[in-house]
Each structure stands twice: as C-alpha cells, then as structure tokens.
C-alpha positions in Angstrom: -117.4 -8.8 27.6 -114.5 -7.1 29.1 -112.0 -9.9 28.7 -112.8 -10.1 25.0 -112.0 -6.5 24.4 -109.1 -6.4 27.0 -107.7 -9.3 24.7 -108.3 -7.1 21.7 -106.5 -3.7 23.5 -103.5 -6.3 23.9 -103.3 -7.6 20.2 -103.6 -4.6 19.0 -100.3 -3.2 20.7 -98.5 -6.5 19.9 -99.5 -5.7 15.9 -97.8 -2.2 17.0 -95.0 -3.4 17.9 -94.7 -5.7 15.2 -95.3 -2.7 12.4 -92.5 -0.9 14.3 -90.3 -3.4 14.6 -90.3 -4.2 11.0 -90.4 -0.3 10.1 -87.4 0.3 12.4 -84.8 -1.7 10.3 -84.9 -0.4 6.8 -82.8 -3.5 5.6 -85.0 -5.6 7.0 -88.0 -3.8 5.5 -87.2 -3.5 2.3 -87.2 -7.7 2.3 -90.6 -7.6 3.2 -92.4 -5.7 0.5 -94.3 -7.5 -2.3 -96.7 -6.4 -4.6 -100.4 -7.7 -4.4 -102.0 -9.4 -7.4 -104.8 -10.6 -9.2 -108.3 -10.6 -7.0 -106.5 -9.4 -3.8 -105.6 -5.8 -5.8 -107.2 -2.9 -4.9 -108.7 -1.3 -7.9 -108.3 2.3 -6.9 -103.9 2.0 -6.8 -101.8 1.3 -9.3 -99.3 -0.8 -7.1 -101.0 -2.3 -3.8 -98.9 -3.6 -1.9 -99.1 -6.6 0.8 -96.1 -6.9 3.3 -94.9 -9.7 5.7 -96.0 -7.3 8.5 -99.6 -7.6 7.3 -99.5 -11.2 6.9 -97.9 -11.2 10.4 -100.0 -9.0 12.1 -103.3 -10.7 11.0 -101.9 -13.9 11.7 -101.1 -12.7 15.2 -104.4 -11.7 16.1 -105.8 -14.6 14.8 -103.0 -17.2 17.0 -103.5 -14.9 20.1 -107.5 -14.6 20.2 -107.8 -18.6 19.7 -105.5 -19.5 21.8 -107.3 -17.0 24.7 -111.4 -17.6 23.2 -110.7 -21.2 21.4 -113.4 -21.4 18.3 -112.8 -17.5 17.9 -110.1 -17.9 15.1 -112.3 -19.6 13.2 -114.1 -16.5 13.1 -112.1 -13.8 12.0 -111.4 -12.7 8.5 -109.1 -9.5 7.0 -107.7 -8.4 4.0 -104.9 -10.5 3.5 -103.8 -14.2 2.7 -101.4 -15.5 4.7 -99.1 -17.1 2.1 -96.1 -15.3 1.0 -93.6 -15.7 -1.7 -90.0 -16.2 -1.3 -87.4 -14.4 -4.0 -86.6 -18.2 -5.0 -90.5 -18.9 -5.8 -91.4 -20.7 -2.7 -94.6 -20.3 -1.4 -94.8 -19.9 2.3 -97.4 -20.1 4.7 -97.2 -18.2 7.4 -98.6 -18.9 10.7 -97.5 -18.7 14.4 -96.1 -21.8 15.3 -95.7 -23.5 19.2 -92.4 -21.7 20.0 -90.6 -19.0 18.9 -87.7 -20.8 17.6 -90.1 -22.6 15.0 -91.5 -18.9 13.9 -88.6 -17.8 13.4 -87.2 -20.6 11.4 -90.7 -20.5 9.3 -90.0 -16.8 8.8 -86.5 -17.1 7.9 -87.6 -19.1 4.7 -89.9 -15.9 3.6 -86.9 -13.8 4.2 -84.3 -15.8 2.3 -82.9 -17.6 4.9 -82.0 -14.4 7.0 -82.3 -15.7 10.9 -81.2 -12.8 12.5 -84.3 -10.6 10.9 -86.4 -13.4 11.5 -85.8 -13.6 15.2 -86.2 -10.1 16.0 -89.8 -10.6 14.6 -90.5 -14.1 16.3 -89.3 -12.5 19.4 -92.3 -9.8 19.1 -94.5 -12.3 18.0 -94.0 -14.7 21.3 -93.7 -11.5 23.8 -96.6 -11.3 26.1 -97.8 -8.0 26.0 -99.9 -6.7 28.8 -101.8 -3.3 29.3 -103.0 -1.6 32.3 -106.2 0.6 31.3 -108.8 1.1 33.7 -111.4 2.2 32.2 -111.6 -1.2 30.5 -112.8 -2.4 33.8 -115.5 -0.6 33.6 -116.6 -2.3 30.6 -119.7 -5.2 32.2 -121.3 -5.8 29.2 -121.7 -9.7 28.4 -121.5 -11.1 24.6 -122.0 -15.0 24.3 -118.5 -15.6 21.9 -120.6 -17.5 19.4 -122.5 -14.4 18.3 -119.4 -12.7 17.1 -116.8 -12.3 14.4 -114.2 -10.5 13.8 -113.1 -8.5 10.4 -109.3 -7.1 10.6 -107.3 -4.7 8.6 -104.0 -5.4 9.9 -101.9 -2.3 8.7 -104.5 0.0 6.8 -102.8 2.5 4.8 -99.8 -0.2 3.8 -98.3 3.3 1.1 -98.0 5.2 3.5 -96.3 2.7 5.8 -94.0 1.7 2.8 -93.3 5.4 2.0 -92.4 6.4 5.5 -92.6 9.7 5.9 -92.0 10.8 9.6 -91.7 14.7 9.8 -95.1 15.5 8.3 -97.1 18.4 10.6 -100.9 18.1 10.7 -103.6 20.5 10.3 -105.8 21.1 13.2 -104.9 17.5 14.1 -105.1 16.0 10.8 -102.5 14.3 9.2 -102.6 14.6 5.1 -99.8 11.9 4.4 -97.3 10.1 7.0 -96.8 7.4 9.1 -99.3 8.9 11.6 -102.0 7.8 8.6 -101.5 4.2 10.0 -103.7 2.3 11.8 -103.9 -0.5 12.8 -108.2 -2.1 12.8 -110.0 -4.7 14.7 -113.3 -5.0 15.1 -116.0 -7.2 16.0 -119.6 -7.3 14.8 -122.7 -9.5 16.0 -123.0 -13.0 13.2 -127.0 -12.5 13.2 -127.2 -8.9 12.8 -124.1 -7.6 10.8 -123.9 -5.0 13.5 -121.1 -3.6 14.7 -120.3 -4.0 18.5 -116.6 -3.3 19.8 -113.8 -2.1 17.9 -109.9 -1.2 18.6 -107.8 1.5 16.6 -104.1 1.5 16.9 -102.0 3.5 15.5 -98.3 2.2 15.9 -96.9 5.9 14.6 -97.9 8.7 17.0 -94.8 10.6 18.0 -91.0 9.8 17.5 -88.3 9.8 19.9 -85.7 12.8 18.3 -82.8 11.3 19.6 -83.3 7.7 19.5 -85.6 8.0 16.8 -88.2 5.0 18.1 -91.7 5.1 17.3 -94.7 5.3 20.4 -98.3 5.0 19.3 -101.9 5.1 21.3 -105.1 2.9 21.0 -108.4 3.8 20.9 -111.8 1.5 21.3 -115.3 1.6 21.6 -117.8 -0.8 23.0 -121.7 -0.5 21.5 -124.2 -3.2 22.6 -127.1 -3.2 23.8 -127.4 -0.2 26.7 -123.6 -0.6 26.8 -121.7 2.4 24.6 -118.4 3.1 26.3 -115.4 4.7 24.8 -111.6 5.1 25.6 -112.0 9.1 24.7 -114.6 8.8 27.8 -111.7 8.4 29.9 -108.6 10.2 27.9 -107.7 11.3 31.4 -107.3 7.4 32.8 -106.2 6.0 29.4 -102.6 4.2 29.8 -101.9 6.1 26.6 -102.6 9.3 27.6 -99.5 10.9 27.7 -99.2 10.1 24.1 -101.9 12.0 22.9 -102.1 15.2 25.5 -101.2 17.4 22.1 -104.0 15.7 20.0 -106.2 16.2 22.5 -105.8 19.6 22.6 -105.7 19.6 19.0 -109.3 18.0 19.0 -110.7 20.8 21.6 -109.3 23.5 19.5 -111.0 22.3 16.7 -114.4 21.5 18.1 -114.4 24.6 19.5 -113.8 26.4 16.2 -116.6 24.4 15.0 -119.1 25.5 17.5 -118.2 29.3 17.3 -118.5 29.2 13.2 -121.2 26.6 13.5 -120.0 25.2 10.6 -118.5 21.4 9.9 -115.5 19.7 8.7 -114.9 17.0 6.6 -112.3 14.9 6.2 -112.2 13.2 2.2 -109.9 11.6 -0.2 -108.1 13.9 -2.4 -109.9 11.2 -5.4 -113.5 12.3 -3.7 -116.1 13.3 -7.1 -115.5 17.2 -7.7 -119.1 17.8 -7.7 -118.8 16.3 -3.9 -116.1 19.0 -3.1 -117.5 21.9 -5.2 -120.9 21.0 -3.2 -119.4 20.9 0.2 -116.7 24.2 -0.4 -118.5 26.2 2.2 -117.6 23.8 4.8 -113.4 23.2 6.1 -112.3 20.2 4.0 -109.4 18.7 4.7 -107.7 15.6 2.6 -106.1 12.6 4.2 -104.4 9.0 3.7 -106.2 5.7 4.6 -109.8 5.4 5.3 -108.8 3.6 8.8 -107.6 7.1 9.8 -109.8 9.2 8.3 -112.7 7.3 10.3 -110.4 8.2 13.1 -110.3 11.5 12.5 -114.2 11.5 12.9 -113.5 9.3 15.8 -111.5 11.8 17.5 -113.8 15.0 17.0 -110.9 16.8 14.2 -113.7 16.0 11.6 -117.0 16.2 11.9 -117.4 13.2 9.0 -115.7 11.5 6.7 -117.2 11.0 3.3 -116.0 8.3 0.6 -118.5 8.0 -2.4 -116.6 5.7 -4.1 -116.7 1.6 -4.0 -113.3 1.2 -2.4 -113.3 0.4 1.0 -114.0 -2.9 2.6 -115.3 -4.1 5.4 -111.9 -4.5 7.2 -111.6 -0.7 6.9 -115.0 0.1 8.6 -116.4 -2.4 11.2 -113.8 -0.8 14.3 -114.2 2.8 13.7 -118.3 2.0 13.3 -118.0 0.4 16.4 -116.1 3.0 18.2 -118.7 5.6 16.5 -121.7 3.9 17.7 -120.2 4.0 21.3 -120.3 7.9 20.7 -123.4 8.3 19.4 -122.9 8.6 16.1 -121.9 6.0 13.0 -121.3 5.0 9.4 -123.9 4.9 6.7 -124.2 3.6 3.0 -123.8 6.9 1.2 -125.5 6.1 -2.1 -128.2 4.2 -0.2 -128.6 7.2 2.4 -128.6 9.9 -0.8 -131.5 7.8 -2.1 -133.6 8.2 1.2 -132.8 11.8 1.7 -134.2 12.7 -2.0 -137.5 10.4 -1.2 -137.7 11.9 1.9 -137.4 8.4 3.9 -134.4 9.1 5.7 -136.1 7.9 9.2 -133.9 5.2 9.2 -130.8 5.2 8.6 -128.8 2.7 6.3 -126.1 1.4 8.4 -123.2 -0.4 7.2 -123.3 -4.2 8.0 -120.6 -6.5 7.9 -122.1 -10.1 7.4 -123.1 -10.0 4.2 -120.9 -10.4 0.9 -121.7 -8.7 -2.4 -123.7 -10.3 -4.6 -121.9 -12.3 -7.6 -118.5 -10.6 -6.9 -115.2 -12.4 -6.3 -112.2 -11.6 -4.1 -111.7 -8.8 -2.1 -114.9 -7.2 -4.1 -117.3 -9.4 -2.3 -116.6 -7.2 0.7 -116.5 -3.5 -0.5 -118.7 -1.1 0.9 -120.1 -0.5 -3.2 -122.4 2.5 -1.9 -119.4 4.3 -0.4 -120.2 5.6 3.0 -120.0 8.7 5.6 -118.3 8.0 9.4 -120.0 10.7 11.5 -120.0 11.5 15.6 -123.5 13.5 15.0 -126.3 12.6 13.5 -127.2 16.2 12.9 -123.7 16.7 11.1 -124.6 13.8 8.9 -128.4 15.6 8.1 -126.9 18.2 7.4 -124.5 17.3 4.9 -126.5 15.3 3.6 -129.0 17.5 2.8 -125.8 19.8 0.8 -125.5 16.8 -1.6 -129.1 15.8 -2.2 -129.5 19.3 -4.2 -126.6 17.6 -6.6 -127.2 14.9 -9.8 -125.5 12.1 -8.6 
C-alpha cells in the first residue's frame, strides 16, 4: 500500500525535524533530558535516558498515521511512555493536541513554563511535511490496514543523541560514535504472522552545514510482501535524498568491492559483543558501532555484510524496520541463539526469523519485547552461512 508507506516516508522526516530542532538549541536541549527508570531502563546502560524528543516523536507518528489511516494508532507501540515529568513534579502527558497553540501550551508545562521553546517545537509538530520520491510510486502492493501494526523506536541511539558529537569521520562508511549513529525506526509487521513487511530508517544527522552549522539527514525504506520487495537503495539515483548520500554511496561501493576482491566479510558489532565472538570472527574486518538501529543500517547499506548482537538487549522497536528493509533485499534478521542451535544439529533449512507479535514469556516492561536470543541483520544469506558456521566450532 503505497499511501501507507508514503505516509510513513513523511512521518519519518517530520520526527527529523523534530530531533533537529530540539538538538539545534542547546538551551533548549538540555531542558529536555531525563533519566529513565524502573521497568522502562535498559539493563545494558548505566544511565538510559528518555527525552521529550522521544516522547514527541512517537507521539507524532502515532497523531499523524491516525488521523491519515483512522484505527491505525491504536495499533502502534514503541519504546517509550508518553508521560513526562516536570522539574516541579508534575506529571505530564504528552500528546498532540487540535491546534498548535494548545501543543505548545501542553509543552510549555513539561518545559517549565518556557513558551518560546515550546512553540518552536509545536510549530514542527503542526507543519505539514511533504516528500516527492518517485520510486514510491512504484510501490502497487495492497495491505488490508487491519493486518498491520506498527512497532517504533523514535530516536534509537538516545547517548549518542545527548552526547552530540558532530566531527566524528567514519571508517569505510561506518560511523563508531556520533550523531550520524542516530536513527530514527518505523516499521510495520503483519498481526497474524509477526512478519515483518515495510519499514522506514531516518537518520536526522547525515551531514552538517559548516557555516550555518544545520543538520540534513536521508531516509531509507523497504517494502517486503508477498512478490512485492522494493527498496529505496533500488533507486538511489531517483531518491529525493540523493544528494545527501552521493559520498555514502560511494562509500558503500568501495567497500563491497573490497569485499568481493578479498572475498572476505565484515561485520559490524558492539564493542560489549562476547570475546569468544570476536576472537572467533578475527579473520574477518570487524568494525564497532553505536545503536543497533544503525548498525542494522549499516547491513542495510552494503558497509557490513552483518550485524551480530548475541546479547538480550535489543527490542523489537530496534529490529522490525531494518528487517523489513532487509527482507526487501533479500536478506534478513535471525534469532542468533536459536539459529546457533540449528547450525550445530544440522537443521538450519529454515531459518529462525525474528517476529514481532509475540511478547516474552512471564517478563514485565520493556523485557517482554527483547529479542532474548540476540540476533544477526544480514543482506546475504550466504554471509549469514558462513558466519555462522565460524561460531558453531565455539562453546557457547
């Protein structure tokens, strides 16, 4: 359903423009930080950290989808709540109200009573935001709406958005740390199946203006159902962002290209990953990076050849739009422990895909919807063989 995804392209860049425009003010960002607690902490930081962005974001994409597909936002789930808590102990929930005026006076209250902050955001929030993209056009597949819902991470790799860091220089496309690590994830799954179907990967900070120092980001997404798989990176060339990433692109060449002349892989991990993991996998190019949002993205964009996260730490939020947009390009995301345990029986004819419709058993909170096997984001199914095959030698 073209409109569907169109709708989605469109959210996504509002939730860009949102993250930037509460980035841009560093006053005004540094009333919007508060630390998450209790069930809602992730168990693999010290400090997590939940900002009004966040909260805003999610609630944006939650307002704009209903009001476009009514019944949808009732549908849609992410990482965060949307209540906030004032300095004074007030709590606040935040939602999109009819006009902007009434946003911004709701906001005001989370900031402390600070209008002019609160306007600039309401303003982002009430913009219309339209993109021209024609490849989307091309998109025919139809999705009855009450098949699907939606799981949303609205500003994956929140440290790294706090920290800030803006002059960090990749390695063969691949950002360790930065602003560039943020991503923004929507994706949409079928109810019956758990399957993923379309997905939408923004990332607000791509490549900064030197003398007005502004932020400009690009999009990708991925459509996978039924005979349908279409990607934006089919049509990099027609993409309304593709100006924006001409230097990634050739990044991404440069590096398959190595790849096929060494005939050897990549793999993009968390600098946490299990040493036996890395020790196992030394032979290959490893590279470390921030978020899992973007390191699925780095899989989605050809600078990796996987991603690998053994650990229970990821949720679905992080997943369902980069497995969507992997699907669409022939690859996808598995349960590493579960697809370890079929490559060592030697049952590994199917493999265990990530679904995103069914909670974990007896777990509370954000733990009812990690990914507790880990998992591996691949383009190939042959990279993922053979990786898998390294690791199967090890006693995990």
């Amino acid at each position: 359903m073209s409109e569907i995804l169109t709708a989605l392209v469109e959210v996504s860049e509002k939730s860009a423009n949102l993250a930037r425009g509460c980035k841009q003010e560093e006053a005004l960002f540094q009333l919007l930080v508060q630390e998450k607690l209790g069930d809602e902490k992730n168990k693999k930081f010290v400090n997590d950290f939940k900002t009004l962005a966040d909260v805003l974001v999610q609630e944006v994409i939650k307002h704009d989808m209903g009001k476009k597909f009514p019944g949808l936002e009732d549908h849609i789930f992410g990482e965060e709540s949307n209540e906030f808590t004032n300095s004074l102990g007030e709590k606040i929930k935040v939602n999109i109200c009819g006009t902007e005026s009434e946003t911004a006076l709701l906001l005001s209250k989370v900031l402390d009573g600070n209008m002019t902050a609160a306007g600039v955001l309401a303003k982002i929030v009430h913009h219309n935001v339209s993109i021209v993209d024609p490849a989307l056009e091309k998109v025919k597949a139809v999705i009855p709406q009450d098949t699907i819902a939606m799981w949303v991470d609205p500003i994956d790799s929140t440290f790294q958005y706090i920290e800030g860091l803006a002059d960090e220089k990749p390695t063969d496309g691949i950002y360790a740390k930065g602003l560039q690590c943020v991503t923004i994830l929507i994706g949409v799954y079928d109810r019956n199946t758990g399957l993923p179907i379309m997905g939408v990967i923004n990332q607000p900070f791509i490549a900064r203006d030197p003398e007005t120092l502004r932020w400009r980001g690009q999009y990708f997404w991925g459509i996978s159902y039924g005979e349908t798989k279409i990607c934006s990176l089919h049509f990099q060339d027609q993409s309304a962002n593709a100006a924006l990433g001409n230097d990634h692109l050739s990044n991404r060449k440069q590096n398959e290209d190595h790849q096929a002349e060494s005939n050897g892989l990549s793999v993009v991990m968390s600098t946490s990953e299990n040493e036996n993991i890395k020790r196992a996998l030394s032979l290959q190019r490893l590279y470390y990076a921030a978020g899992a949002g973007y390191k699925c993205l780095c899989a989605v964009q050809g600078f990796a050849s996987l991603y690998l996260f053994s650990e229970d730490t990821t949720f679905k939020w992080d997943c369902c739009a980069p497995h969507a947009i992997l699907r669409s390009l022939g690859g996808g995301m598995v349960d590493f422990r579960e697809c370890l345990k079929r490559k060592k029986n030697g049952s590994l004819h199917e493999l265990p895909e990530l679904v995103y419709n069914a909670p974990v058993d007896r777990a509370k909170g954000a733990e009812r919807w990690a990914n507790k096997g880990g998992l591996v984001a691949f383009r190939s199914p042959k990279h993922l063989d053979t990786i898998m095959n390294i690791i199967s030698e090890l006693n995990l």
